[in-house]
C-alpha positions in Angstrom: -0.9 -10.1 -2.0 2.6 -10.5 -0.4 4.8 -8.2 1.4 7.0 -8.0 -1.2 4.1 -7.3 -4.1 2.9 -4.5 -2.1 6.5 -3.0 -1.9 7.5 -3.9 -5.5 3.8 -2.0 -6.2 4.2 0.8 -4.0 7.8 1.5 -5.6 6.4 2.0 -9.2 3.7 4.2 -8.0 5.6 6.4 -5.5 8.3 6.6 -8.8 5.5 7.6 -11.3 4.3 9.9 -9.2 7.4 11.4 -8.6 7.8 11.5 -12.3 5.0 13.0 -13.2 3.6 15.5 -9.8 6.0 18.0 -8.4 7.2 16.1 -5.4 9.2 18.5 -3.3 11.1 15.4 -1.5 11.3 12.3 -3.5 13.1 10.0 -1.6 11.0 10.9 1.6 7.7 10.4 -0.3 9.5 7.1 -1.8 10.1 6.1 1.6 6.9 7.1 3.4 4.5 5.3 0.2 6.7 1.9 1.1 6.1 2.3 4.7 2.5 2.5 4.2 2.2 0.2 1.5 2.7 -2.2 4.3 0.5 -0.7 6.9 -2.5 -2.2 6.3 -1.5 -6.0 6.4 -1.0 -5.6 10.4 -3.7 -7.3 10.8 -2.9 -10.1 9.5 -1.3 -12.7 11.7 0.4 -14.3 8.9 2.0 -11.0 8.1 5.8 -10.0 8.9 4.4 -6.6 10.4 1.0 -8.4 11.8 3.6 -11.4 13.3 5.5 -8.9 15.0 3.0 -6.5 16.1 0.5 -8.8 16.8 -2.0 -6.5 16.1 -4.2 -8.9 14.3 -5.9 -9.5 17.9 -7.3 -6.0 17.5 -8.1 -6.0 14.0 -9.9 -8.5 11.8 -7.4 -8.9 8.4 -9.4 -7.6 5.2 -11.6 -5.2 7.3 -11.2 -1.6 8.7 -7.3 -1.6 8.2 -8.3 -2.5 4.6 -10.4 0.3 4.2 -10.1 3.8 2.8 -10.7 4.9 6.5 -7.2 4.4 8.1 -6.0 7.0 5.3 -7.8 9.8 6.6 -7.1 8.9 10.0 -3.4 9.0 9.2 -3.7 12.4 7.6 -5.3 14.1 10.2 -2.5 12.9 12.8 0.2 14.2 10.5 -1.8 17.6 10.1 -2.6 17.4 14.0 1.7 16.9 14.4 2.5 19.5 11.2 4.1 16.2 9.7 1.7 17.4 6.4 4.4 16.6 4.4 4.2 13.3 5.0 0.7 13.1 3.5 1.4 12.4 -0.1 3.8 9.3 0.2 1.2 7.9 2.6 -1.7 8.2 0.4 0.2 6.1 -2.5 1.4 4.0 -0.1 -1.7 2.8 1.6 -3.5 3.6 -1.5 -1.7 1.3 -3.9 -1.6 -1.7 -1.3 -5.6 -1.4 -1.4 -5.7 -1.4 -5.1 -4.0 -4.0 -5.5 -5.5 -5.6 -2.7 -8.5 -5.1 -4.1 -7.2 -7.3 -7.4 -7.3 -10.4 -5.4 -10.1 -13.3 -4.8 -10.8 -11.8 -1.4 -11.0 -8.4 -1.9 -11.7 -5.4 -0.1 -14.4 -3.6 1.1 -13.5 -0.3 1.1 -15.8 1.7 3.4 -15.2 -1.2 5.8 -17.2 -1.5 7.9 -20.4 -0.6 5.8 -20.2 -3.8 3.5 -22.1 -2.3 0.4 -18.7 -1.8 -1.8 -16.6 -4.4 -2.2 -13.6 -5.0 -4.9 -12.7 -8.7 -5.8 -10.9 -9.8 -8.4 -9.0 -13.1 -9.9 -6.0 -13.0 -8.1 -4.8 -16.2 -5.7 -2.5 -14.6 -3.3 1.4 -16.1 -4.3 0.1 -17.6 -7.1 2.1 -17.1 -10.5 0.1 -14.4 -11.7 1.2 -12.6 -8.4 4.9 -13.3 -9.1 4.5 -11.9 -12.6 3.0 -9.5 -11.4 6.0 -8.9 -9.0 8.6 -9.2 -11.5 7.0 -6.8 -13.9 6.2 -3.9 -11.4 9.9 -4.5 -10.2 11.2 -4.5 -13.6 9.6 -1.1 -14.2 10.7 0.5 -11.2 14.4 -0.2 -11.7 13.8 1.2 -15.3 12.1 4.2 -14.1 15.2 4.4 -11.4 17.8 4.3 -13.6 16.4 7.0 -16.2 16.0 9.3 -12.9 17.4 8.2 -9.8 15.8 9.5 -6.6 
């Protein structure tokens, strides 16, 4: 998916949940889940986060940063700094980009690197299911914003 799908994505999430959970901070949880919902593409070298971090060297894109892995390795260094707080925004963040991610013809694996469970679906990456996608999960979040703003 693009940068912008997983943000568009990760802003409809982070808004339900903050709808629906008691979310002691919204706008840092909003924040955090967009942050993260970006995270995992820094491996890719075709990525604005993997161009500039050039991490991709590091990492090859669709594996370990594309696995459910990186999430608990997050936590524990927020629980390791008493940034806890931090935890839930992260979760949806880096959660909902490997959902969707997981939508798309390549997939994920999610206990990357043990390759027994993979997720694949129909999705071409910036194709125009994508960008309906887009619009709608955009289109939602600015309804869910304006019945109650952050």
């Amino acid at each position: 998916m693009m940068f912008y799908t997983h943000i568009a994505f990760a802003m409809l999430c982070s808004l339900l949940c903050i709808k629906f959970m008691h979310i002691s901070n919204p706008l840092t949880f909003f924040i955090v889940a967009i942050i993260f919902a970006v995270i995992a593409d820094i491996d890719n070298k075709d990525s604005k986060l993997g161009r500039k971090l050039k991490l991709y060297v590091l990492f090859k894109h669709r594996g370990v940063m594309h696995s459910i892995f990186p999430v608990l390795v997050f936590a524990l260094v927020f629980l390791i700094f008493n940034l806890k707080f931090l935890i839930p925004g992260m979760v949806v963040g880096y959660l909902s980009h490997l959902f969707i991610d997981s939508f798309t013809l390549s997939g994920i694996y999610i206990f990357y690197p043990f390759k027994g469970l993979r997720f694949k679906g129909f999705i071409k990456t910036n194709s125009l299911t994508e960008w309906v996608l887009f619009v709608i999960f955009i289109t939602s979040s600015i309804i869910l914003l304006i019945k109650k703003p952050l």
